[in-house]
Legacy VTK file of the C-alpha trace (Angstrom):
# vtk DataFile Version 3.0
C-alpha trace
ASCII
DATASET POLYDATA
POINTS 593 float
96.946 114.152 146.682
96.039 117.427 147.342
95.676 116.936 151.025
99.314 115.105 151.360
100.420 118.297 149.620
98.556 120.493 152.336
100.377 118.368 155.003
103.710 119.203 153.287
103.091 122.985 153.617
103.503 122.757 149.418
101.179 124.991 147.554
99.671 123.589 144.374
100.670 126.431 142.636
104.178 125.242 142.680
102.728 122.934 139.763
102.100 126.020 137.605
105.375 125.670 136.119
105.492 122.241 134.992
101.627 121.942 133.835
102.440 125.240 131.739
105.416 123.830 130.048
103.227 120.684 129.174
100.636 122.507 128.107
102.998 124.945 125.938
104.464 121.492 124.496
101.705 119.944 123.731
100.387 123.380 121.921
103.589 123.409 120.094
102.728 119.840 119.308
99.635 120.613 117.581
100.940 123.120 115.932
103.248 120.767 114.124
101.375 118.753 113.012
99.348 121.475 111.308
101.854 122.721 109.326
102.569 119.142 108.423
99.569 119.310 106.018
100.241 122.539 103.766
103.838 120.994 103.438
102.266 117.769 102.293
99.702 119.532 100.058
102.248 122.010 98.506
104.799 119.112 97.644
102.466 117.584 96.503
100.652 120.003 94.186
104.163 121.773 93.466
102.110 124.991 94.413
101.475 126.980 97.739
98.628 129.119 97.047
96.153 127.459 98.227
97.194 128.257 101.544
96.005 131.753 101.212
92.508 130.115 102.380
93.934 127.744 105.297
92.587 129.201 108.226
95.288 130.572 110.651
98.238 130.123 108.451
96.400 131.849 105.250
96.652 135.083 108.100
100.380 134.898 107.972
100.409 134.183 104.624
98.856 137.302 103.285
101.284 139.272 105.623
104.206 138.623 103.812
105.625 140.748 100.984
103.468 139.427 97.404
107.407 138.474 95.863
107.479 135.911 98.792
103.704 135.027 98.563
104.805 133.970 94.608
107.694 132.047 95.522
106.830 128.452 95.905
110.101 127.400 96.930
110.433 130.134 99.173
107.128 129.352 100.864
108.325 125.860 101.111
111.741 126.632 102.738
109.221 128.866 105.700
107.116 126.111 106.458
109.652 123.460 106.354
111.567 126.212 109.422
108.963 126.847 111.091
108.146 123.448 111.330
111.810 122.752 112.300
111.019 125.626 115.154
108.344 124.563 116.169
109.222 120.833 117.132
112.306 121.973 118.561
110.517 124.551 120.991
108.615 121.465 121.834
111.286 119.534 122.954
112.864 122.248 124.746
109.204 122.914 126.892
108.848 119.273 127.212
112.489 118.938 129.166
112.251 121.971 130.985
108.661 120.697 131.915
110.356 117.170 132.801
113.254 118.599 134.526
110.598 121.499 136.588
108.525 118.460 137.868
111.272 116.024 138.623
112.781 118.778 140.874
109.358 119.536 142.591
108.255 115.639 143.156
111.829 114.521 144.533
111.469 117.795 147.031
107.704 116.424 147.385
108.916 113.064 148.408
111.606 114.293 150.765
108.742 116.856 152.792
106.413 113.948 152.962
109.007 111.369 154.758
110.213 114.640 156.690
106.325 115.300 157.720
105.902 111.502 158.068
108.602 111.380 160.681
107.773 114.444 162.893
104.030 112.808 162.792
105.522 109.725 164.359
107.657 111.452 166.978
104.261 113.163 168.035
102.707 110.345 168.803
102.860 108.776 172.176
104.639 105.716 173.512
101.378 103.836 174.039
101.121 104.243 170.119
105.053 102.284 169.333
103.738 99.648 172.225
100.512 98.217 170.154
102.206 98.785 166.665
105.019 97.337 164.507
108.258 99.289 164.139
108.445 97.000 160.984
105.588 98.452 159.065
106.275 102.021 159.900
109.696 101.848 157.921
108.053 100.242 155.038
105.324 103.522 155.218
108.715 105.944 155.410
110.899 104.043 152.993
108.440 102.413 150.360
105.473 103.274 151.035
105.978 107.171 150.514
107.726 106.905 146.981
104.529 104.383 145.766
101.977 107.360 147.300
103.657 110.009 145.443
104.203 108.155 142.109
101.701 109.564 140.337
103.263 112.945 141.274
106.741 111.343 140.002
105.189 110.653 136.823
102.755 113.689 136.535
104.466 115.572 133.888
104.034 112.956 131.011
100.008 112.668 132.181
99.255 116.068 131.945
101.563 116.428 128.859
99.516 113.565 127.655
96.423 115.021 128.588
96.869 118.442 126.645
98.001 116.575 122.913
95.359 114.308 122.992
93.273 117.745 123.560
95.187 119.316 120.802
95.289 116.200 118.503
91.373 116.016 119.154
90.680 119.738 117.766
93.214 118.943 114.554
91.321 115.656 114.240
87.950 117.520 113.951
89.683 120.230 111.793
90.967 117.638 109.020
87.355 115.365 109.386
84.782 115.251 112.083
82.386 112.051 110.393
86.438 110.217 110.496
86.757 111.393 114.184
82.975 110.390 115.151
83.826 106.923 113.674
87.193 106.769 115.747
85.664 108.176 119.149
83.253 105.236 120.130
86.369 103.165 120.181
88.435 105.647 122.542
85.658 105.262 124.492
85.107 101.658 124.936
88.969 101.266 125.709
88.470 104.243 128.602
86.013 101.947 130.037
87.581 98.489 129.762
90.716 100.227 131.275
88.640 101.798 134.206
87.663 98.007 134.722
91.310 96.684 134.976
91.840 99.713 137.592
89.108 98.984 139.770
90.927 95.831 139.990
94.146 96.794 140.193
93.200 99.019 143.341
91.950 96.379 145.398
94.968 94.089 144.644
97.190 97.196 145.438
95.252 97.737 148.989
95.586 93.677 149.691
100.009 94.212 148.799
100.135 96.784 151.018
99.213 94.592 154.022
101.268 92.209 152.511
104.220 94.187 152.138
103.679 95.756 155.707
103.569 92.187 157.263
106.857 91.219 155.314
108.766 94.504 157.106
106.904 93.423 160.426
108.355 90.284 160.176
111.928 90.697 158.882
112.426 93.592 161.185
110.842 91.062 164.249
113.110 88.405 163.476
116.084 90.238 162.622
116.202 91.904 165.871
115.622 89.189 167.922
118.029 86.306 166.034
119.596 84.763 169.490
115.695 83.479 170.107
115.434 82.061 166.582
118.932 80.627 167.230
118.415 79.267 170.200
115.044 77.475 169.938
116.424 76.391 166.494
113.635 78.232 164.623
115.330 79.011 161.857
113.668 76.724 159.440
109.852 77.455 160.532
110.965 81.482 160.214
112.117 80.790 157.348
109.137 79.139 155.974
106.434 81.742 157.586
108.611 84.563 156.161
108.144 82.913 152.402
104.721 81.904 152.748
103.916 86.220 153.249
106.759 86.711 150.513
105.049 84.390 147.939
101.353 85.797 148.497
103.102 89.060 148.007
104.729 88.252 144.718
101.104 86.766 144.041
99.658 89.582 144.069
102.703 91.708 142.385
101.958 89.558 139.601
98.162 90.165 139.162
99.124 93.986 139.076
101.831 93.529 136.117
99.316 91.189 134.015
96.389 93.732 134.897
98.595 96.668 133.991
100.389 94.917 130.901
97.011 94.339 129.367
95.983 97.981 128.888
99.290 98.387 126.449
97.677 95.231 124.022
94.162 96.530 124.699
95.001 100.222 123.540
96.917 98.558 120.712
93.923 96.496 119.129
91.666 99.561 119.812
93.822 101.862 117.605
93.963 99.186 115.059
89.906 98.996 115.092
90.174 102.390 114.879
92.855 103.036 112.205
90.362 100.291 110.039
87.119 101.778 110.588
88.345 105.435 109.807
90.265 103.881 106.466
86.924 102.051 105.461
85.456 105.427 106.043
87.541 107.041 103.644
87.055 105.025 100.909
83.031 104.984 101.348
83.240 109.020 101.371
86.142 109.838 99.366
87.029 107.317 97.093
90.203 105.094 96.458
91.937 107.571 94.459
91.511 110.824 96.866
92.585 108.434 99.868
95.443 107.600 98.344
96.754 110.945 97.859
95.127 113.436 100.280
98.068 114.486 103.002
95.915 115.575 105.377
94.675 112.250 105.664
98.374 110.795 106.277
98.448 113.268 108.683
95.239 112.084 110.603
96.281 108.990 110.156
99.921 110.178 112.006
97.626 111.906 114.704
95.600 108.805 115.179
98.713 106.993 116.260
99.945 109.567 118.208
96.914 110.045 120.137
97.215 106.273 120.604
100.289 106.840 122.261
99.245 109.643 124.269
96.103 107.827 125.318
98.043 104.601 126.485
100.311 107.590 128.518
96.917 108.122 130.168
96.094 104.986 130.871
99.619 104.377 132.619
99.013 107.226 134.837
95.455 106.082 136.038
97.149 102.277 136.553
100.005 103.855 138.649
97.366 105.694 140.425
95.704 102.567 141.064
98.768 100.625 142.368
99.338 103.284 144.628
95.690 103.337 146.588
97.471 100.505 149.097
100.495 102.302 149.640
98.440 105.954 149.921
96.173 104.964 152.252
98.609 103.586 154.716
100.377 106.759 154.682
96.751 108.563 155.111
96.493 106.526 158.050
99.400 107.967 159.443
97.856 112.008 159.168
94.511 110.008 161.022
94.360 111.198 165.095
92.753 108.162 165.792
94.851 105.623 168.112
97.949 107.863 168.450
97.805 108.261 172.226
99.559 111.710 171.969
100.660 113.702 175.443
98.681 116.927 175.722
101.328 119.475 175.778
101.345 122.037 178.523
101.666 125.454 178.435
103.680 126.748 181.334
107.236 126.385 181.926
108.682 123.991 184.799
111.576 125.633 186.535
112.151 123.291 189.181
111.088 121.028 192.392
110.198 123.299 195.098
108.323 120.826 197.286
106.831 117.723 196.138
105.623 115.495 193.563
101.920 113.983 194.752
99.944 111.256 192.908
96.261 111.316 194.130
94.056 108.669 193.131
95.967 108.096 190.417
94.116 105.211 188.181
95.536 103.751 184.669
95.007 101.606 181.991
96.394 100.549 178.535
93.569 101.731 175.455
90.662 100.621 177.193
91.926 97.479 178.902
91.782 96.174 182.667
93.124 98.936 184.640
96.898 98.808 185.320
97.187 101.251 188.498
94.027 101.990 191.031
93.638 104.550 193.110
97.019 105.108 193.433
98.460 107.919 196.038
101.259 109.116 197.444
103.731 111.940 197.999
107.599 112.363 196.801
109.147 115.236 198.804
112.034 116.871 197.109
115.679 116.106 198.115
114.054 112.462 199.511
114.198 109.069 198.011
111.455 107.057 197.484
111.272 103.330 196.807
108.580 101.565 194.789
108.809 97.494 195.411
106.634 94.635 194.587
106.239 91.361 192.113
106.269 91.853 188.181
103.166 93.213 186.742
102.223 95.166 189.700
102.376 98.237 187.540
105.452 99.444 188.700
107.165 100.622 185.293
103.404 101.790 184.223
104.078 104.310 187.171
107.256 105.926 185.974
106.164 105.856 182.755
103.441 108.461 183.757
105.794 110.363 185.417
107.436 110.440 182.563
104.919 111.824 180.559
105.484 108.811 178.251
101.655 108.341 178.885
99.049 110.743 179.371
97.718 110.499 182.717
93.887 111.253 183.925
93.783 115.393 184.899
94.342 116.479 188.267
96.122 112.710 189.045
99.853 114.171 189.188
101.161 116.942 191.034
103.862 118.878 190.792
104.537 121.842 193.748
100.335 121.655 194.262
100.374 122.307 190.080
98.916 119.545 187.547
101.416 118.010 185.576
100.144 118.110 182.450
100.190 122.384 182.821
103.375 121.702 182.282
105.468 122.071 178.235
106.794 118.655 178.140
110.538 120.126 177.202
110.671 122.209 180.518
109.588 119.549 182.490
111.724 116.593 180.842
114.832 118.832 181.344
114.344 118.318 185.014
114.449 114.552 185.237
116.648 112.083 184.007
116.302 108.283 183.891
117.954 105.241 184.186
115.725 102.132 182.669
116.208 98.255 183.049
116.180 98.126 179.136
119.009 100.590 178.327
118.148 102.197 174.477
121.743 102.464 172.789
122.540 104.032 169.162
124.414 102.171 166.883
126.970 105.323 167.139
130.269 106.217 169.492
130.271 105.079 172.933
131.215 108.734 173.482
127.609 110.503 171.504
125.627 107.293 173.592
126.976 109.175 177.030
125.798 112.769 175.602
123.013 111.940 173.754
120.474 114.801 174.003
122.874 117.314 175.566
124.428 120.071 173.264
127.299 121.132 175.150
129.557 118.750 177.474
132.996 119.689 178.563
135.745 116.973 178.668
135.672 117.610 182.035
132.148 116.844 182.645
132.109 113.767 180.306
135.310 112.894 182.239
133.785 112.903 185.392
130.283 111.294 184.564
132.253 108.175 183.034
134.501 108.128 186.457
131.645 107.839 188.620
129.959 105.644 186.078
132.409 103.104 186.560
133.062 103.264 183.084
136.707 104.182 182.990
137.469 100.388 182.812
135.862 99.846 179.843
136.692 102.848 177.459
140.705 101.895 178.352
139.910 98.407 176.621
138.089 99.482 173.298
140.324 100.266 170.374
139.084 103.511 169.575
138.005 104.562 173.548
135.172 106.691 173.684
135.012 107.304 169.768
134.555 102.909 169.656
131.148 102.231 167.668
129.361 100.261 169.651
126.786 98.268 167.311
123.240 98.161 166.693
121.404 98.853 170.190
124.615 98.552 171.818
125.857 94.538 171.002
129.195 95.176 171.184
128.044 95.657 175.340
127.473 93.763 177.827
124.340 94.094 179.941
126.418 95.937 182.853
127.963 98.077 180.639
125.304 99.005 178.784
123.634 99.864 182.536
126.451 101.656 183.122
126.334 103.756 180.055
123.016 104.812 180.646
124.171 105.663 184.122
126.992 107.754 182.337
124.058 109.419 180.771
122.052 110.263 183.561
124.761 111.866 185.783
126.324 113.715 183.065
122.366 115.318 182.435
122.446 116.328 186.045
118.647 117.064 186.576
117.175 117.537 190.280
114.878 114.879 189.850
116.238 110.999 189.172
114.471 107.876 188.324
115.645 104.368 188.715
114.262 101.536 187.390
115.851 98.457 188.257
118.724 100.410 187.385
121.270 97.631 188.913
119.458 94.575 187.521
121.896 93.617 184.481
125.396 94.242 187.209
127.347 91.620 188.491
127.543 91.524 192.559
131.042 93.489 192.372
129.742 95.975 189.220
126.637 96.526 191.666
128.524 97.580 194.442
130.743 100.033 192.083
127.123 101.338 190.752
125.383 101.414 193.938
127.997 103.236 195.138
127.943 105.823 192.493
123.878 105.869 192.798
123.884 106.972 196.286
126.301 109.517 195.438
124.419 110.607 192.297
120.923 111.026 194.488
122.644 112.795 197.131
120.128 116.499 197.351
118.060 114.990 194.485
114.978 113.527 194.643
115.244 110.303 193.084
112.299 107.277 192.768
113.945 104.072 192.640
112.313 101.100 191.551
114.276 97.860 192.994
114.411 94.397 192.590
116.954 93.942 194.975
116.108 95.196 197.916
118.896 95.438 200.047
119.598 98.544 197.278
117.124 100.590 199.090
117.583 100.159 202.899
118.331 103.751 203.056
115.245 105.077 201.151
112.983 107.401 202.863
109.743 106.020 201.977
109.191 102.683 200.383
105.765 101.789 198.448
104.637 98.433 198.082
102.675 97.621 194.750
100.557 94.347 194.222
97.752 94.588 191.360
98.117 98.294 190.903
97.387 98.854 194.220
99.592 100.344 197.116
99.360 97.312 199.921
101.816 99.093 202.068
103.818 101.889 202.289
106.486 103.746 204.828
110.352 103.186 206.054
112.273 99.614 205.900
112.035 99.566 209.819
108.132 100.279 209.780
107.309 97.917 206.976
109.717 95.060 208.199
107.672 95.752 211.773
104.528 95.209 209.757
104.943 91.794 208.610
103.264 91.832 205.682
103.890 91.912 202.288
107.369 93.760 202.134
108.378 92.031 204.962
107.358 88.675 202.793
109.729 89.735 199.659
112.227 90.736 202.139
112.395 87.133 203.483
112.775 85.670 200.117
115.765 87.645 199.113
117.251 86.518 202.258
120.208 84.068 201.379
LINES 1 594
593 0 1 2 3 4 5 6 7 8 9 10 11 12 13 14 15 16 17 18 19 20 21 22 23 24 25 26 27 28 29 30 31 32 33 34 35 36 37 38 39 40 41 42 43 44 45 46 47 48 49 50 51 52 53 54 55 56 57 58 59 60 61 62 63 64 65 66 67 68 69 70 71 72 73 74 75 76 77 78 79 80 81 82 83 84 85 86 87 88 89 90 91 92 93 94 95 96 97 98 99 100 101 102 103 104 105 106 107 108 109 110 111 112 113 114 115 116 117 118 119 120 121 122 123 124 125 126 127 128 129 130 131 132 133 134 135 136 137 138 139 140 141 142 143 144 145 146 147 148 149 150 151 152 153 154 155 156 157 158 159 160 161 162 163 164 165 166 167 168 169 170 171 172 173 174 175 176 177 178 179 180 181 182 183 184 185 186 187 188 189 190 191 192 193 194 195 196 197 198 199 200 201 202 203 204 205 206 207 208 209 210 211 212 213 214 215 216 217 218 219 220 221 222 223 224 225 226 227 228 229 230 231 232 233 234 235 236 237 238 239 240 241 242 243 244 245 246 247 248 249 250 251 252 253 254 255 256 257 258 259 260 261 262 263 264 265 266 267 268 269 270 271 272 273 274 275 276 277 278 279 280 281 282 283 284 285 286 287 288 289 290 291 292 293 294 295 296 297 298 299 300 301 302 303 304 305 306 307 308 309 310 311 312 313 314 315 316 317 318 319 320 321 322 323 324 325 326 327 328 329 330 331 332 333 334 335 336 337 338 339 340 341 342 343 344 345 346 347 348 349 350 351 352 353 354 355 356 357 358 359 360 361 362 363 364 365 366 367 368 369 370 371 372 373 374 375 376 377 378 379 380 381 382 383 384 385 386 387 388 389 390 391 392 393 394 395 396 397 398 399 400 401 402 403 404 405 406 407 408 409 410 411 412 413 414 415 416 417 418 419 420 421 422 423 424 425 426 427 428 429 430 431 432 433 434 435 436 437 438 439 440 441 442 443 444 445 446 447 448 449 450 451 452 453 454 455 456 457 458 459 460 461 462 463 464 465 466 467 468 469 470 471 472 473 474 475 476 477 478 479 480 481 482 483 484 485 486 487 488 489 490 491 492 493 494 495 496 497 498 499 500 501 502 503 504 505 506 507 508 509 510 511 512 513 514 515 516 517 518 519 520 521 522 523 524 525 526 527 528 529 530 531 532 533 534 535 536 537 538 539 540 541 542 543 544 545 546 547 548 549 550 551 552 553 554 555 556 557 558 559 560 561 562 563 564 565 566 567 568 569 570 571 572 573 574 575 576 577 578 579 580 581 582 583 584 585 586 587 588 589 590 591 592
């Protein structure tokens, strides 16, 4: 806990408050009960002077006038107001302490999903492509309020904690051969509830992966429904989402029964307890002194109480348990291991001033068969280059380097004679922009889609990027225009517009450097033409790579690079490569109609 707390930038001394307000309640406690015996006694007895040898109170007692000292009903009204004091400056400490740690484990909670999320935006893309975007919600959502429960709940523990203390010393006080008779038991229940945790703890770790594989799958099959409805798998989703639902309510079970049976257990121990220390009394006291000795009603008070505060205990070290699964998922998350982060840089990029050069340039995914080998080649600024060949040639894997989506080898990428990676990843990003064959909408305005990312954008500039987007169309058919919500990842689009909106994007951005990839693949042949048309314009004194599908979209590209296995088979202009014969002169034929 301590470490999450470290992560949070929240110093444990923040705690101070609340654990001093238990502790002052539970002091306050104590003393209560205390005073609870001399009233008793003095009822009793009709007669106060015999606390003049009570240690403590017989202090305070000989420092009040001797008129007072004589009065019995005058002592009686004192005690009985102090008493009254006293348990209401206990409930005052114990809401303030309540109130002091509710406000510091709800701001707890709210730094560790905050900390949580900036970890996950640190990590690199190579990370989101092995892992579930299901099971990182249920770490930020559920998983983070189960961690910190303990902390939720950490007030009434420590509370807890300090009366039993308290009750402990006033047990001894009253009778220590009663309390040695009661403690054995204590003690055996401590241990037979440290059993049912140990338990508890590995069923907790087991409903974590439970509950991660339930948000794995709903978000899965939730976001990809027109599969499920198409292949008519609704019925066998169905079935494999209740099968990890009903292990998980298993096991939710076998937690509640474990943690239920501490409440029975702590109840039959007290009883034990509250028997033994009766029998006790008799054997050393005698029937008649039991029956009318207060301070024994008031042990007998303090053993239930403790009882209470004990089973408070308990709770806490069963929540703790429950929350191992949950906790060490979210460890997991503060782990370096299999993030794939991109090394930040430490100079500033201010711009193309020659080229961008790959040089042996080799890749592969976490230790798997290499994607890209021995790559090289040269981009000259203010030239377009063309990278062609069949899927899974490592094409995308390219650009996504470029990027600086993935961390490339060092000294593999080149920019202006300069390693890319010297680069800070914000002054280099700022200089490219990209259109992608899977455009990544927001389920916001079709208007904050366009400008995502940007700050400021003049109507004027929006105005014209949607223009040469071929977009103007489309906003003069939606309801709202360019304030029109346009769904989760963009359904209320179609594929083209979608493309085109990311086009939108791009232009508006206006970086020197622009990267295509398949960026006409979702158009219609008369949307392509629009687009294409708008493309050429856009790359006009940029440098722009363009990955096609469609070759006739790059006939005027100044260097074309053919890909095949990760390799580059061929490279140079459409005249020289058609000359060639060989492989892009083999695509080029089959695109031929």
């Amino acid at each position: 806990m301590m470490f999450l707390l470290k992560q949070m930038h929240i110093k444990p001394i923040y705690l101070a408050i609340p654990i001093g307000l238990s502790l002052l309640s539970a002091v306050f406690e104590g003393a209560g009960m205390g005073l609870l015996i001399p009233i008793l006694n003095g009822f009793l007895q009709k007669s106060f002077a015999f606390i003049a040898d009570a240690p403590i109170i017989g202090k305070v007692f000989t420092a009040l006038p001797e008129h007072i000292q004589t009065n019995d009903r005058m002592l009686f009204g004192i005690l009985l107001a102090g008493f009254v004091v006293v348990y209401i400056t206990k409930t005052v400490t114990r809401y303030l302490s309540v109130v002091s740690v509710g406000y510091f484990s709800e701001r707890a909670l709210h730094h560790l999903r905050k900390v949580l999320f900036i970890r996950y935006l640190s990590f690199g893309k190579l990370f989101f492509d092995t892992t579930n975007v299901g099971h990182h919600n249920i770490v930020l959502t559920e998983f983070t309020r189960h961690a910190l429960h303990p902390m939720l709940i950490i007030d009434r523990y420590i509370n807890a904690l300090f009366s039993l203390a308290i009750y402990l010393v006033v047990m001894f006080m009253i009778s220590w051969k009663l309390t040695l008779i009661a403690l054995p038991l204590f003690v055996f229940l401590h241990f037979a509830i440290k059993f049912m945790i140990t338990r508890i703890k590995a069923i907790s770790r087991a409903l974590a992966k439970r509950g991660s594989e339930l948000g794995k799958k709903s978000v899965e099959i939730l976001s990809t429904i027109p599969l499920v409805k198409s292949y008519r798998t609704e019925r066998l989703e169905q079935d494999h989402y209740s099968h990890i639902s009903d292990e998980k309510a298993q096991l939710d079970f076998k937690i509640r029964v474990l943690q239920a049976l501490i409440l029975p257990s702590q109840e039959v121990i007290t009883l034990l307890a509250a028997v033994a220390i009766f029998v006790g009394a008799l054997i050393w006291l005698g029937r008649e002194q039991v029956a009318s000795a207060p301070a024994l009603v008031v042990y007998f008070y303090i053993i239930l109480n403790a009882s209470h505060k004990f089973g408070t205990i308990s709770g806490f070290r069963g929540s703790v348990a429950a929350g191992i699964g949950p906790l060490d998922e979210v460890m997991e998350i503060f782990s370096d291991d299999g993030k794939h982060y991109v090394e930040d840089g430490d100079k500033s990029f201010d711009g193309l001033k020659e080229n961008i050069e790959f040089k042996n340039l080799t890749f592969s995914y976490a230790d798997e068969r290499e994607v890209l080998k021995d790559v090289s080649f040269s981009v000259g600024k203010g030239k377009m280059t063309a990278i062609v060949g069949p899927t899974g040639s490592g094409k995308s894997t390219l650009i996504n380097l470029i990027m600086r989506y993935y961390d490339c080898a060092p000294e593999s990428i080149f920019i202006d004679g300069k390693d890319v990676r010297e680069f800070t990843l914000d002054s280099f990003l700022k200089h490219i922009a990209l259109v992608s064959q899977e455009t990544l909408l927001l389920h916001d305005s079709l208007k904050n889609n366009i400008t995502y990312g940007l700050s400021e954008v003049s109507e004027n500039e929006l105005n014209e990027a949607v223009d040469r987007a071929r977009l103007r169309e489309l906003i003069n058919l939606l309801p709202e225009g360019l304030e029109t919500l346009i769904g989760d990842r963009g359904v209320k689009l179609s594929g083209g517009e979608k493309q085109r909106v990311s086009i939108a994007r791009a232009l508006l951005k206006g970086s020197e450097i622009l990267i295509l990839d398949e960026a006409t693949s979702s158009l219609d042949s008369r949307t392509e033409k629009l687009i294409q048309e708008a493309i050429d314009e856009a790359i006009t004194d940029r440098t722009a790579i363009v990955i096609a599908h469609r070759l006739s979209t790059i006939q005027h590209a100044d260097s074309i690079l053919v890909l095949e296995d990760g390799e580059i088979k061929e490279q140079g202009t459409l005249d020289e490569l058609l000359g060639k014969k060989g492989a892009f002169h083999a695509l080029w034929e089959e695109q031929k109609f």
